[in-house]
N, C-alpha and C positions, 0 to 999 in steps of 0.2 A: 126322347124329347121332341116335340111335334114344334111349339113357338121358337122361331126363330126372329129376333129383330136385329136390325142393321143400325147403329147410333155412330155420332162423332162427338169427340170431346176438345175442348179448346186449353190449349198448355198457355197460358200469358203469365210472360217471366220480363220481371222489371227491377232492376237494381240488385242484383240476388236473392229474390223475393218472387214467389209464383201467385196466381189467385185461386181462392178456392172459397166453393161453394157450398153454404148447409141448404138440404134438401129440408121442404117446409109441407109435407104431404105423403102419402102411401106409407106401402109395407115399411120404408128405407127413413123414414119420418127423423130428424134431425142426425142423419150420418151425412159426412162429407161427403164430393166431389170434384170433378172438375164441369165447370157450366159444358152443357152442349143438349144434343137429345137427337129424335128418331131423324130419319132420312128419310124425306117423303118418296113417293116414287117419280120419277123423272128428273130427281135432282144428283145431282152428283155429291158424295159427300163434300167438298170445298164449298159447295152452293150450299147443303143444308146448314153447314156450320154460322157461315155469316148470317142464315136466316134466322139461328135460332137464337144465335147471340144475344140480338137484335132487337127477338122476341120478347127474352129475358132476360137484355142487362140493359137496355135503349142504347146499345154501343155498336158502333160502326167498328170491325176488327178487319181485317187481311189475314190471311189462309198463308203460313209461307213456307213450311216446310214439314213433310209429312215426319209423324217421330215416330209413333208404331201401332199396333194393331192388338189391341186382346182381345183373347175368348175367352167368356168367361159361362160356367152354366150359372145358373141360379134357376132354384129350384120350381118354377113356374116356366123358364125359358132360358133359350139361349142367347148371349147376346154377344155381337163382332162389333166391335170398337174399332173405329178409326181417329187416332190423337194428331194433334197438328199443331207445331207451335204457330200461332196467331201473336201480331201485334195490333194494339188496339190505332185506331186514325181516329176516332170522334166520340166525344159522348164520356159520362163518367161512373158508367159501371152501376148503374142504377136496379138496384133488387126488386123487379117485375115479378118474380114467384120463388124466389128461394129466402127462408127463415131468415140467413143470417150470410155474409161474408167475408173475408179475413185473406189478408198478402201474410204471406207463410215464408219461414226463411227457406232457402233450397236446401242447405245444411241442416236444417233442423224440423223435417215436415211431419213429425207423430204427434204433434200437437191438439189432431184433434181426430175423431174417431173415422176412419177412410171406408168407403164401401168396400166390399171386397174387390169388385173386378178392377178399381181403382191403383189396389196397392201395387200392382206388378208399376204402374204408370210412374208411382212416386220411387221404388226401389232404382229406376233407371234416371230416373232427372238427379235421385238424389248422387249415382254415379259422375253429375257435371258440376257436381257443387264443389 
């Protein structure tokens, strides 16, 4: 596998309740995730994340503690995830490019269909519920 991309995803956890996002586009066209996307070059992932929040929730967030890292192949590329629980500071979560969104319980997140490289993400949050 020759593509390699570098992405970060953002964990926003609010009253025992996480956010998550349906994708409204491409191959992955109405599966979940977690909002975030690429890391441009020169940015650090804590930098790309706030930008892309930003991009596509019109939400000001804080970067505060890294949670973990997957590899995941898909069958075009490979891609390294860096997660990070984020608290949101401003703004309300405003859907810039994704279908649809939903606060999910931490207890209970099969609720809706998760990308693959996603579920290691929810099998470990769902560890803190």
């Amino acid at each position: 596998m020759d593509k390699s991309i570098k992405v970060v995803a953002a964990i926003l956890i609010e009253d025992g309740r996480f956010f998550a996002t349906q994708r409204g586009y491409g191959a992955w066209k109405d599966w979940w995730e977690f909002p975030g996307g690429k890391v441009e070059k020169g940015e650090t992932p804590e930098e790309a994340l706030v930008r892309e929040i930003r991009e596509e929730l019109d939400t000001e967030v804080s970067v505060d503690e890294f949670f973990m890292t997957v590899e995941y192949d898909y069958p075009e590329f490979h891609m390294s995830m860096d997660c990070f629980i984020c608290s949101i500071i401003s703004g309300e979560l405003t859907l810039l490019e994704h279908e649809s969104a939903r606060w999910l319980p931490l207890n209970d997140p099969w609720q809706v269909r998760w990308l693959p490289s996603d579920i290691e993400i929810i099998k470990k949050l769902s560890e803190k519920a």
